[in-house]
N, C-alpha and C positions, 0 to 999 in steps of 0.2 A: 660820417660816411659808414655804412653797412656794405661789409664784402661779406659775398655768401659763393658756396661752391657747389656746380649744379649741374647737371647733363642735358644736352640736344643732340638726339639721334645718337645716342648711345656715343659721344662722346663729351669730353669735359670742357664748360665753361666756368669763367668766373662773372660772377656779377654784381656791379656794383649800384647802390639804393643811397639817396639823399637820405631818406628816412626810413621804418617801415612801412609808411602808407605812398610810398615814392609808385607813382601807376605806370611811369617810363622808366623803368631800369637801364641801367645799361650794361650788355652782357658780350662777351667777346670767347672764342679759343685760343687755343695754343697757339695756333700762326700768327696768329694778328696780337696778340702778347710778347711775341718774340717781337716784332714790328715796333711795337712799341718801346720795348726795352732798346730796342737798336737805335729809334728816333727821341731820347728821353731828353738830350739836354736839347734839339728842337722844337719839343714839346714845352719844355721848360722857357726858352726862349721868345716862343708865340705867344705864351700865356704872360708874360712878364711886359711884351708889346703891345698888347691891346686888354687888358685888364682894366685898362686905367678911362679906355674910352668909352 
């Protein structure tokens, strides 16, 4: 995983790349980081439930 740190519209994102040739990043701000961090063992829990299917 490649995390890099970036700006849209003059504020800050983080984004994250499977590789460096990754052509779908995926790129998020502050709000939805904080969202994240609030949802983490849900997150952690979704991903533990359907992994497998």
């Amino acid at each position: 995983m490649i995390v890099e740190k970036s700006e849209y519209k003059g504020q800050p994102v983080i984004v994250l790349k499977r590789s460096e040739d990754d052509k779908y990043p995926f790129s998020f701000g502050l709000n939805k980081a904080k969202m994240v961090i609030e949802s983490i063992e849900e997150i952690k829990k979704f991903v533990a439930e359907n992994e497998t299917k």
